[in-house]
C-alpha positions in Angstrom: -4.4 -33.4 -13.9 -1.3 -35.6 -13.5 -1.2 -38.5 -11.2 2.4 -38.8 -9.1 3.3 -41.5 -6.5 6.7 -39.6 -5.3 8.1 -37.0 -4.3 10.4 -37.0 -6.8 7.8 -37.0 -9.3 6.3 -34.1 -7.7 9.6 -31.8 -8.1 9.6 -33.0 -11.7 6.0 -32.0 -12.8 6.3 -28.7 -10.8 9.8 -28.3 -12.6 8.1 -29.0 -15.8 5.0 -26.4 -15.4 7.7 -23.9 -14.1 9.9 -24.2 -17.5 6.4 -24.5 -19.9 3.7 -22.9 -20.8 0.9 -25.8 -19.8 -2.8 -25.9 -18.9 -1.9 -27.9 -16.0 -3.8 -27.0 -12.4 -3.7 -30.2 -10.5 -1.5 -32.8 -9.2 -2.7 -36.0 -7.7 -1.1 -37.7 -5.1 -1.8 -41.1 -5.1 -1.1 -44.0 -2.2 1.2 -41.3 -0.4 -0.2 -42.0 2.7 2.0 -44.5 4.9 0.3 -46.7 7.9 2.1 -47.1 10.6 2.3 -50.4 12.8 0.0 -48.7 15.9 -2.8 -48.0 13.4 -1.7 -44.2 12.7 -0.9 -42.9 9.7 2.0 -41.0 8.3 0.7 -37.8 6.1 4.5 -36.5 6.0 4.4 -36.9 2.1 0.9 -34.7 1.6 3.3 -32.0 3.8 5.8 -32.1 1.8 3.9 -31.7 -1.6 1.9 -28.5 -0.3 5.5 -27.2 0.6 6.8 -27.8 -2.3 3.9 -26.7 -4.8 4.0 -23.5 -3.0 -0.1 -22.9 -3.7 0.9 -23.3 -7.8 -1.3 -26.1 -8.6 -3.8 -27.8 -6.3 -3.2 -31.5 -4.9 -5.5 -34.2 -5.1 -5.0 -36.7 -2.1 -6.2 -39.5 -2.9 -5.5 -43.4 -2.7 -6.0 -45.5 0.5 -8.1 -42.4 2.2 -10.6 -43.5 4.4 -13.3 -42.1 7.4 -10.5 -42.6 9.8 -7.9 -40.4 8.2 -9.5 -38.1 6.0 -9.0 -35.3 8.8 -5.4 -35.9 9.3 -5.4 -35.7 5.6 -6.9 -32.5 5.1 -4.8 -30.7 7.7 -1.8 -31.3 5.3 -3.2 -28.3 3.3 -4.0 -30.5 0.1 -6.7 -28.9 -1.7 -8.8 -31.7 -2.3 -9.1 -35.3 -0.8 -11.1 -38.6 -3.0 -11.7 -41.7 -1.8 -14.2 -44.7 -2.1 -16.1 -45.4 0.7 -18.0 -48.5 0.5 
């Protein structure tokens, strides 16, 4: 697993495991979720990833998920979520 906090980092890893011949089957996407100022959150990143994966490797969210937003979360299509809950 690789840990990425862009999208940009996203296209470079998926670029990578297109051009080489890797073991590598997950990406994690960490502290991609952005709140919002009325207590929403923006998932728009997660979206993006899943597009841009195409099902190749599976996607980790994790980082700043919680009760409130796991949901949201998972309806981005990322294959897994992690999160502390205290």
């Amino acid at each position: 697993m690789i840990e990425t906090r862009t999208l940009e980092e996203i296209k470079d890893v998926l670029e990578y495991a297109s051009k080489t011949k890797t073991s590598l089957a997950r990406i994690m996407l960490d502290n991609m979720i952005v709140p919002l100022d009325n207590g929403d959150v923006d998932v728009s990143m997660f979206k993006e990833a899943v597009e841009l994966s195409k099902g190749n490797l599976r996607l980790r969210a994790s980082g700043n998920v919680t009760l409130e937003t796991v949901h949201k979360i998972g309806q981005t299509g990322v294959t897994y979520i992690s999160s502390v809950v205290c």
